[in-house]
C-alpha positions as CSV (number, residue, x, y, z in Angstrom):
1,X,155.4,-11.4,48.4
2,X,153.1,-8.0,47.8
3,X,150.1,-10.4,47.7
4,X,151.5,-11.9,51.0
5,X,151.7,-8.7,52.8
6,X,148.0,-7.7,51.5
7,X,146.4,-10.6,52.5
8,X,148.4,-10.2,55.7
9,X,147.0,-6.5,55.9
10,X,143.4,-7.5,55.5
11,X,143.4,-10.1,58.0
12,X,144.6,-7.6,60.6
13,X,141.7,-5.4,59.4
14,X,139.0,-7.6,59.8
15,X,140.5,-8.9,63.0
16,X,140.3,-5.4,64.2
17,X,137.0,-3.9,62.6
18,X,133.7,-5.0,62.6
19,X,130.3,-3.7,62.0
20,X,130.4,-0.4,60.5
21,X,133.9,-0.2,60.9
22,X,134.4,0.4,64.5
23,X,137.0,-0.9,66.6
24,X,135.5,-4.0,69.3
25,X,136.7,-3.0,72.9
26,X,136.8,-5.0,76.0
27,X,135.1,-2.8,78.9
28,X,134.8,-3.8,82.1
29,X,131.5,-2.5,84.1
30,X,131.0,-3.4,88.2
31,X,127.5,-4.0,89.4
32,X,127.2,-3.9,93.2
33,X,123.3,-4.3,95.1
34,X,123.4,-2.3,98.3
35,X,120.4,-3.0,100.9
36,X,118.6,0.5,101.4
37,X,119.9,2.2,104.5
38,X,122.5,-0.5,104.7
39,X,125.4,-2.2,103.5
40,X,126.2,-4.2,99.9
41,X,124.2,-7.5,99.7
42,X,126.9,-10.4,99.2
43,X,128.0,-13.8,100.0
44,X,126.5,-14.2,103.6
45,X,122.8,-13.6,101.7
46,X,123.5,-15.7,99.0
47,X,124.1,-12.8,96.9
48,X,122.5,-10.9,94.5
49,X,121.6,-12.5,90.4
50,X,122.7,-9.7,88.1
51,X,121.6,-9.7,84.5
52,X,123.3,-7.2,81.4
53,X,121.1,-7.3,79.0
54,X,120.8,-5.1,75.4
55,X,117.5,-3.1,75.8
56,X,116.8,-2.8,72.2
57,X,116.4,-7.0,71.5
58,X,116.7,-8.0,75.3
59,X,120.0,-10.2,74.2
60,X,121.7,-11.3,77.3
61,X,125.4,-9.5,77.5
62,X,126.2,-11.1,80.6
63,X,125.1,-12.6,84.1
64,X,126.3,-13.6,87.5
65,X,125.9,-13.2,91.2
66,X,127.3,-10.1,93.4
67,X,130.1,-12.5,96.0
68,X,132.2,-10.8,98.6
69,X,131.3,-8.9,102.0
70,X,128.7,-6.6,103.1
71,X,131.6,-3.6,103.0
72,X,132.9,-1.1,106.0
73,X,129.6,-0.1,108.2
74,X,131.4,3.9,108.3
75,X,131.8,4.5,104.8
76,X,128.7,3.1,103.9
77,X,126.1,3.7,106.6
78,X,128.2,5.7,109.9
79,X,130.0,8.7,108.0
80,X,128.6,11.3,106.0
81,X,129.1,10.8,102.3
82,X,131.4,12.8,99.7
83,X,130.9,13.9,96.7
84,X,133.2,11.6,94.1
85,X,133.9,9.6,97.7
86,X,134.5,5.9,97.0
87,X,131.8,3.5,99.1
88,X,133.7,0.2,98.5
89,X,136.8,-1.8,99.8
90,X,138.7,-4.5,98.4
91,X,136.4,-6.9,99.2
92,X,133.0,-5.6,99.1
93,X,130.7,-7.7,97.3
94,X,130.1,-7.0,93.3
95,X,129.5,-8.7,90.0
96,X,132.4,-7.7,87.7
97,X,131.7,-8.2,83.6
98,X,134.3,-8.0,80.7
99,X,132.3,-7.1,77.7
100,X,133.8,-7.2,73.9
101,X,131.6,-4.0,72.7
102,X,132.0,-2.9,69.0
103,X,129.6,0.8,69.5
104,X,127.9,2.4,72.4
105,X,125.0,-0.1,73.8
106,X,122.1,1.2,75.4
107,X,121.8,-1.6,78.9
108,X,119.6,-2.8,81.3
109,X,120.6,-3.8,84.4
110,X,118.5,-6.2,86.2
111,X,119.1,-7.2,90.0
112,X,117.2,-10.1,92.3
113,X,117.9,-10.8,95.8
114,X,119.1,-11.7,98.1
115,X,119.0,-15.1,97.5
116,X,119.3,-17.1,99.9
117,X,116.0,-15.3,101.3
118,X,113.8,-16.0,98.4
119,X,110.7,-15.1,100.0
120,X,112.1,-11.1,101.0
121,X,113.5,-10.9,97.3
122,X,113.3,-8.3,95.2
123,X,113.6,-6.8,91.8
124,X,115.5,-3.8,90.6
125,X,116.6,-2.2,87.7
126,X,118.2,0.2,85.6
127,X,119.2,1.6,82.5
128,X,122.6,3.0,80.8
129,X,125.1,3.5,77.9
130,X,127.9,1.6,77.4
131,X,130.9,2.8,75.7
132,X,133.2,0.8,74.3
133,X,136.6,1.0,76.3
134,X,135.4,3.4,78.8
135,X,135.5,1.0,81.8
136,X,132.9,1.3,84.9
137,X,134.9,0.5,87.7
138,X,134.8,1.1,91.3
139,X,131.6,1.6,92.9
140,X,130.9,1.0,89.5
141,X,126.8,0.8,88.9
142,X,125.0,0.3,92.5
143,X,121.7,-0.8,92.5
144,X,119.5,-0.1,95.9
145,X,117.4,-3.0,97.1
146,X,114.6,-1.4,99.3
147,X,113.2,-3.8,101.9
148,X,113.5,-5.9,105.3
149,X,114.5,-10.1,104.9
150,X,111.7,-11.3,107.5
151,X,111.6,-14.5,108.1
152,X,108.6,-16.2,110.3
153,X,110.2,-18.6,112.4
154,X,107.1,-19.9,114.5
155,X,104.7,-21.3,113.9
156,X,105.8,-23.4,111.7
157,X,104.1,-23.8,108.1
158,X,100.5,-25.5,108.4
159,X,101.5,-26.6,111.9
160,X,98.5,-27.7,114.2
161,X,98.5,-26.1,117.6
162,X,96.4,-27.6,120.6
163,X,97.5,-24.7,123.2
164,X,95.5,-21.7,124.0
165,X,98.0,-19.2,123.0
166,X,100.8,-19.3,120.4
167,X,103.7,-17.4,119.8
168,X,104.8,-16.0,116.8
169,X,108.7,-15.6,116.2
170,X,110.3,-13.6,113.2
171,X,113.7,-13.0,112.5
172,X,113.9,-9.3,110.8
173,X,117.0,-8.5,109.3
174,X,118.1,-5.4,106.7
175,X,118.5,-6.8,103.1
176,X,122.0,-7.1,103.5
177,X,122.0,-9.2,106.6
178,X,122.7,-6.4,109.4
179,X,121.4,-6.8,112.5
180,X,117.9,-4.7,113.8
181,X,117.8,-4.1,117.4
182,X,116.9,-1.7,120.3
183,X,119.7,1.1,120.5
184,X,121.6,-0.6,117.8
185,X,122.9,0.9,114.2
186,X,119.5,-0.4,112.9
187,X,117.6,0.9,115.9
188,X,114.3,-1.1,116.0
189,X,112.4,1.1,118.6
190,X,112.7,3.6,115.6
191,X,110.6,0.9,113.2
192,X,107.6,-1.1,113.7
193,X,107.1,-4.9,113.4
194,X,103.7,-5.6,113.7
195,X,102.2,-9.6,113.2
196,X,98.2,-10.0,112.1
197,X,96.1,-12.3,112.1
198,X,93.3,-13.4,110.1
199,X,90.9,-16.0,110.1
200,X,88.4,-17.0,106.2
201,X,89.8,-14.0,104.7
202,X,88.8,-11.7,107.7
203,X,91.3,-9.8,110.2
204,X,91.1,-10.9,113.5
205,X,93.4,-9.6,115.6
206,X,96.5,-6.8,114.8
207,X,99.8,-7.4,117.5
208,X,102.9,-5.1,117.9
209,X,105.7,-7.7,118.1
210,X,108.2,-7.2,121.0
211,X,111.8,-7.6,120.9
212,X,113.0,-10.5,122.5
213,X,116.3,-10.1,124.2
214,X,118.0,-11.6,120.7
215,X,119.5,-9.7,117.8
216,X,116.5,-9.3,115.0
217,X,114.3,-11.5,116.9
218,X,110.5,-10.3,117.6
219,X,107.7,-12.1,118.8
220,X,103.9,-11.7,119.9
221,X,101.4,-13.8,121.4
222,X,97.9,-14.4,120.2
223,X,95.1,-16.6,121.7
224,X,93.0,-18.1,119.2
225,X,89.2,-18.4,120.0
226,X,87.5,-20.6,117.8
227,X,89.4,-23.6,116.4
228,X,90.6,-23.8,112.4
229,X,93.0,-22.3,109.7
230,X,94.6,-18.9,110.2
231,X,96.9,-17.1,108.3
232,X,99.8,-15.0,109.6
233,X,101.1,-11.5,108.2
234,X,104.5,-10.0,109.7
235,X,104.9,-6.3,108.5
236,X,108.0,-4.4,109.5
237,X,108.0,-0.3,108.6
238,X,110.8,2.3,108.8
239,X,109.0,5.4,108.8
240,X,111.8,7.0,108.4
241,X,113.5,5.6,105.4
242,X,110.2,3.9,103.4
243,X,111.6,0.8,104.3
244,X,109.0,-2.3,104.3
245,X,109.3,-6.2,104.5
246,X,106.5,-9.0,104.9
247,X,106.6,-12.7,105.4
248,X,103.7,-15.2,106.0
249,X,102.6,-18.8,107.4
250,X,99.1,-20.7,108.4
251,X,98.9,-22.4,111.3
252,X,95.7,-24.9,112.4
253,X,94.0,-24.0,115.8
254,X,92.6,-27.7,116.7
């Protein structure tokens, strides 16, 4: 019965203990990518792929995507912030991870996105402790994502153009998906979204892109004067913030 009890004992022990004798803890840490100057980056832009990964051997501790909504415009963008203040709601978008740690873990935090505009994507990333049991809730770890999501709607890719003039369309959004226009939140008279033009690796022409009447729609016109392939550059700038953003295309002047 003694022997029983011992065996019993040990089992509990070694169900408990691990390592160098320190106790394995589950401990939760929130991860949420918030588009500079903006809102959290969620669901409506395909999210953001977050990576937990142990610095020391790179050993993946977990990975996901950031789901939910972009947040509340007053807390995050309108309002002044406060010290210890919380930015999100219920439903703001995050990446929540339950990790079994057994000793603090130095982390790296990777972040890509947003995804479902591959070609504005970006990387960030940073680096913390872990401790076991000491949950990071909340707001938990927020990782910036610098950057416009432009997207050149016309001309299309390779597309071959017999007109004199063409017009060039982009759709310019924050990284989080919120809207850029005159007067608005995201005032655009306060950035610049500017399309070039260049022709066997030479510039040709430089164009200040308009705003068209539509939310986060610019366009320009150019007139082409010899015939063949051009490439297509749209650059927005936030001189105020830093923030930049650049998409391309080619188009074929027959």
């Amino acid at each position: 019965m003694i022997n029983v009890k011992c065996s019993i004992l040990v089992l509990f022990w070694l169900l408990c203990f691990v390592g160098n004798g320190v106790a394995q803890e589950s401990t939760s840490v929130v991860v949420r990518a918030q588009a500079k100057d903006a809102k959290f980056i969620g669901s409506s832009m395909g999210g953001v792929a977050i990576v937990i990964s142990e610095t020391e051997t790179g050993k993946i501790l977990a990975e996901g995507t950031t789901e939910g909504s972009t947040g509340d415009t007053n807390r995050l963008v309108s309002n002044p912030q406060q010290r210890y203040g919380e930015l999100h709601t219920e439903d703001a978008a995050k990446f929540e991870a339950h990790l079994t740690l057994n000793e603090p873990t130095f982390v790296t935090i990777t972040a890509r996105g947003p995804l479902a505009q591959k070609q504005s994507a970006i990387t960030a990333s940073t680096q913390l402790w872990l401790i076991p049991g000491k949950d990071i809730t909340g707001d938990g770890v927020v990782m910036e994502m610098p950057g416009f999501a432009i997207d050149i709607l016309q001309p299309q890719a390779h597309e071959r153009n017999s007109n004199d003039t063409i017009t060039i369309t982009a759709n310019v959004v924050m990284m989080c998906g919120c809207p850029i226009e005159p007067g608005g939140l995201w005032d655009s008279n306060e950035m610049e979204f500017v399309a070039t033009i260049a022709k066997g690796g030479q510039e040709v022409s430089e164009i200040p892109m308009d705003f068209t009447g539509k939310t986060s729609t610019f366009e320009a016109e150019y007139t082409p004067q010899e015939s063949g392939a051009y490439q297509i550059t749209v650059h927005g700038f936030d001189p105020r913030t830093g923030n930049t953003g650049v998409d391309q295309t080619t188009f074929i002047k027959q």
